[in-house]
C-alpha positions as semicolon CSV with decimal commas, in nm:
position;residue;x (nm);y (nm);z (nm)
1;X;0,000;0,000;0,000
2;X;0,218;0,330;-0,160
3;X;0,105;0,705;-0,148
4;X;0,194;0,853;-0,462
5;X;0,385;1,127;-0,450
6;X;0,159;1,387;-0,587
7;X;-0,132;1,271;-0,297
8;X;0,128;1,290;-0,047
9;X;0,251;1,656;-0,174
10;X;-0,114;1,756;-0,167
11;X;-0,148;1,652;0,140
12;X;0,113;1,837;0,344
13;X;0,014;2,111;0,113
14;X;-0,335;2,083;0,271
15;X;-0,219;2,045;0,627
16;X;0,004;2,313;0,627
17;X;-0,266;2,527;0,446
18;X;-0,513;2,418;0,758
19;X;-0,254;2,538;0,987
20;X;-0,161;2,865;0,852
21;X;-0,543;2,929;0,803
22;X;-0,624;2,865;1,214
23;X;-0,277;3,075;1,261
24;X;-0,411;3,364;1,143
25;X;-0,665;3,353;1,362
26;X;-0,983;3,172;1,157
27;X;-1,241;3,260;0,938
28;X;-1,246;3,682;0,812
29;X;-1,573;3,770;0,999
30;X;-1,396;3,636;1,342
31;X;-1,104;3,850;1,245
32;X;-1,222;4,113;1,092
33;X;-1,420;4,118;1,495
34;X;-1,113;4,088;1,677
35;X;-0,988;4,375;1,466
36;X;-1,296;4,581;1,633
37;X;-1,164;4,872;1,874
38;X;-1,196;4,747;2,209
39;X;-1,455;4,809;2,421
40;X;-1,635;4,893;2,111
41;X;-2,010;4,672;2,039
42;X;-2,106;4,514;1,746
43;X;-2,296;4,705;1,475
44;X;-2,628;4,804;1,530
45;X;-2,582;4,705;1,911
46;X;-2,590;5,026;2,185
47;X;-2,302;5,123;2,319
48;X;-2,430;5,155;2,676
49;X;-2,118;5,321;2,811
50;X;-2,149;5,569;2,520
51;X;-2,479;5,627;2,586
52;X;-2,472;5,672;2,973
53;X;-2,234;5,926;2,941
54;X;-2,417;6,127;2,690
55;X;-2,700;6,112;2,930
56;X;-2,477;6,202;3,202
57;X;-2,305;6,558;3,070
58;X;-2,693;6,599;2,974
59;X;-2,841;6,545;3,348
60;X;-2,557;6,733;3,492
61;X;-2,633;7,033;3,269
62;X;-3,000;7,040;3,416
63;X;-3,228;6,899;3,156
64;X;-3,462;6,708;3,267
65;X;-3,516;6,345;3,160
66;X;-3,768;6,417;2,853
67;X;-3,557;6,674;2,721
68;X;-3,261;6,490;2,762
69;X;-3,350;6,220;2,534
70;X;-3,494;6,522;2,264
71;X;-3,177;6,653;2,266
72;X;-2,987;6,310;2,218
73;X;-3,246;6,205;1,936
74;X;-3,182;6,529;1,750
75;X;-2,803;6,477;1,741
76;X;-2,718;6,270;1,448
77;X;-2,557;5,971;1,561
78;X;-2,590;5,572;1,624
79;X;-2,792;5,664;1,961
80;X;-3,014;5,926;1,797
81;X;-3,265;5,625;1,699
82;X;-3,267;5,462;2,052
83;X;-3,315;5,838;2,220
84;X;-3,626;5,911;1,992
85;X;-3,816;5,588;2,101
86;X;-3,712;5,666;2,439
87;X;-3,830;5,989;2,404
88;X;-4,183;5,910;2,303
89;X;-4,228;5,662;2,560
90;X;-4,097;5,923;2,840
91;X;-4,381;6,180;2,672
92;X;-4,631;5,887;2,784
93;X;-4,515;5,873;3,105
94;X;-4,342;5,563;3,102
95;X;-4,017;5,503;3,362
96;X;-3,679;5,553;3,204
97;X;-3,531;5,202;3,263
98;X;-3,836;5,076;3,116
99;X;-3,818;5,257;2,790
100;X;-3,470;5,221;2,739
101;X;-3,590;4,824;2,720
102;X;-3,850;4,864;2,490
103;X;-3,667;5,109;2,289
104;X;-3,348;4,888;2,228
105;X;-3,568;4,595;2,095
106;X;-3,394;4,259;2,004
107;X;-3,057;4,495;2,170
108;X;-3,203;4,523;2,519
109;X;-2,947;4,296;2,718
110;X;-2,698;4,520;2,565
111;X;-2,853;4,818;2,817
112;X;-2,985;4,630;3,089
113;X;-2,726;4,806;3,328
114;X;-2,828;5,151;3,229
115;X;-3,208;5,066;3,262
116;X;-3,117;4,931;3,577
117;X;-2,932;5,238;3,697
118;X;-3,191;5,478;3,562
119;X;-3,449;5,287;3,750
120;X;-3,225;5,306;4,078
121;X;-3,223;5,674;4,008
122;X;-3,575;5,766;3,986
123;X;-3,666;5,463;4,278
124;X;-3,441;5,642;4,518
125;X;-3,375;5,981;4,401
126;X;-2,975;5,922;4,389
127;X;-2,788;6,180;4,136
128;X;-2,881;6,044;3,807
129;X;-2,507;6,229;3,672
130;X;-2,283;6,055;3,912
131;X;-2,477;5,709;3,890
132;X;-2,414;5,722;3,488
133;X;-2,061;5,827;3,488
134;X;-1,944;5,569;3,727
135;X;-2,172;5,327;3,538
136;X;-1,995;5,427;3,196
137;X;-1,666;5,381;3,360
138;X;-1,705;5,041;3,502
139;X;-1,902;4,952;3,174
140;X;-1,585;5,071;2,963
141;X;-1,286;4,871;3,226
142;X;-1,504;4,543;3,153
143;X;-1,503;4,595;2,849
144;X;-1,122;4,615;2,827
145;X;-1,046;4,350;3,088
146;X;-1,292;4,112;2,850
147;X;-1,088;4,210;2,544
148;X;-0,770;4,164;2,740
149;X;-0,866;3,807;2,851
150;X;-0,921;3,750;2,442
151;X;-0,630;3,874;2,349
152;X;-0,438;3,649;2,601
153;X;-0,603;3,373;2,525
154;X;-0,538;3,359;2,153
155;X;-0,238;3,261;2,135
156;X;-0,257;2,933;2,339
157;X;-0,588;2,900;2,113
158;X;-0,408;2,949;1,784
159;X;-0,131;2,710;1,890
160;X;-0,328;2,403;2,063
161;X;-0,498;2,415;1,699
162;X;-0,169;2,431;1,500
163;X;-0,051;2,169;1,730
164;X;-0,366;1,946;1,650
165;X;-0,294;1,989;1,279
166;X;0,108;1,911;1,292
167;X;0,064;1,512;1,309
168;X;-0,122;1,505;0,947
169;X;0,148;1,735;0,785
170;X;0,419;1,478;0,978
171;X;0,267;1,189;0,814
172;X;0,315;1,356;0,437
173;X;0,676;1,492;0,562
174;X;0,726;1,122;0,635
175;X;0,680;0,997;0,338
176;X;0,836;1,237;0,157
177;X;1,174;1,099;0,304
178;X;1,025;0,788;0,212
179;X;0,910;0,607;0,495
180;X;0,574;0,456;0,448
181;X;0,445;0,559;0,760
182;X;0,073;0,486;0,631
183;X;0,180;0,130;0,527
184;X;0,321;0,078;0,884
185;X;0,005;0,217;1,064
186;X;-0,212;0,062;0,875
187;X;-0,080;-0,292;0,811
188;X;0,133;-0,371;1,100
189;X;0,026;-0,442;1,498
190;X;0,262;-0,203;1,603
191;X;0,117;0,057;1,392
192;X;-0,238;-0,026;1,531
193;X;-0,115;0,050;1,838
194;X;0,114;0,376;1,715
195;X;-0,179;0,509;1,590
196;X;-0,416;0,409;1,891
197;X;-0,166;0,575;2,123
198;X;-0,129;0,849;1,880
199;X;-0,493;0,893;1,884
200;X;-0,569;0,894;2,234
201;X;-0,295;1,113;2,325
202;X;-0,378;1,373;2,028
203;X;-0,720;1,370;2,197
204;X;-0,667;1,375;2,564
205;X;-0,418;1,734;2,491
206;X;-0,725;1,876;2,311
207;X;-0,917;1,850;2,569
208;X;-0,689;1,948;2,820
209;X;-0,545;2,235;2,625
210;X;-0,949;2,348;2,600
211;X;-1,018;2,268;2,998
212;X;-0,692;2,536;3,058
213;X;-0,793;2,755;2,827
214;X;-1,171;2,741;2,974
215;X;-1,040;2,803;3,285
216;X;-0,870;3,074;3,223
217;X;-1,121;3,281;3,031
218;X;-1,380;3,184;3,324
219;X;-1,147;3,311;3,572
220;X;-1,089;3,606;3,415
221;X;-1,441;3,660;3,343
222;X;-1,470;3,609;3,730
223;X;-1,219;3,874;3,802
224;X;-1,413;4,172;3,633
């Protein structure tokens, strides 16, 4: 049982394709995400540190809450959408917490803490400034201490899965010096159990190198 040589160059030509593809960090959408500034939110999702702070300079420049979100809705910007539907459900007499909710549609986990601290505000008459601009500036060091924990994680990521792939491109480097490796796995005992071994091992430091890494993202995730 030979590998011809044109499988076996087109197969290290795969592998090593595989591993320079999860090198760089995976498909485009996933990096073209990790190249978002941090702290920043997806498109089309409120920025509620953004957004608390604009609300803050607002409240501390005495407007009250209705005119506030007027004010915001007439500024062109990504929040100037959210504001008006806030706006018109202030004008009804709705609580602000509440119609930041219903306002921010499908989007509303992204602003649960600022509906929550706008609720806290008119509930128990705290200053609605001070409230928002310490909200905005825990909001904005979680978001950096989450895109910290990424970026330290991605490089044990990037090489448990380069790691993973190195065994198939060692096989075709194999038999490009000319030992049949898949002859000997295949049709010999001690292959059978080279390539059980092999197997079990290549398995057991995925999953360990995915526990750590697990781990580590939950305790950082813990820490903020």
């Amino acid at each position: 049982m030979r590998v011809s040589g044109i499988g076996v160059v087109l197969g290290v030509l795969v592998a090593l394709g595989l591993a320079l593809l999860t090198a760089r960090g995976g498909p485009p959408a996933d990096r073209l995400a990790r190249l978002r500034p941090r702290g920043s939110p997806a498109a089309g999702v409120p920025d509620a540190a953004e957004l608390a702070e604009h609300l803050a300079a607002a409240f501390r420049a005495g407007l009250p809450p209705s005119r506030t979100w007027a004010v915001l809705a007439a500024r062109p910007g990504p929040h100037a959408g959210v504001a008006a539907a806030v706006a018109a459900r202030t004008d009804l007499g709705l609580p602000g917490g509440r119609s930041v909710l219903g306002a921010a549609g499908r989007h509303a986990a992204a602003v649960v803490p600022l509906a929550a601290a706008l609720d806290l505000c008119e509930r128990s008459g705290a200053p609605t400034a001070d409230v928002l601009e310490r909200l905005a500036a825990g909001l904005r060091a979680e978001a950096a201490a989450a895109s910290d924990a990424r970026i330290a994680l991605a490089a044990p990521r990037a090489t448990a899965t380069v790691m993973s792939v190195l065994p198939v491109a060692g096989l075709g480097l194999g038999a490009l010096l000319g030992v049949d490796t898949v002859h000997v796995l295949a049709g010999t005992a001690a292959g059978h159990a080279c390539l059980v071994l092999g197997a079990a091992a290549w398995a057991a430091g995925r999953w360990w190198i995915r526990r750590l890494v697990t781990a580590a993202g939950s305790a950082g995730d813990g820490d903020t």
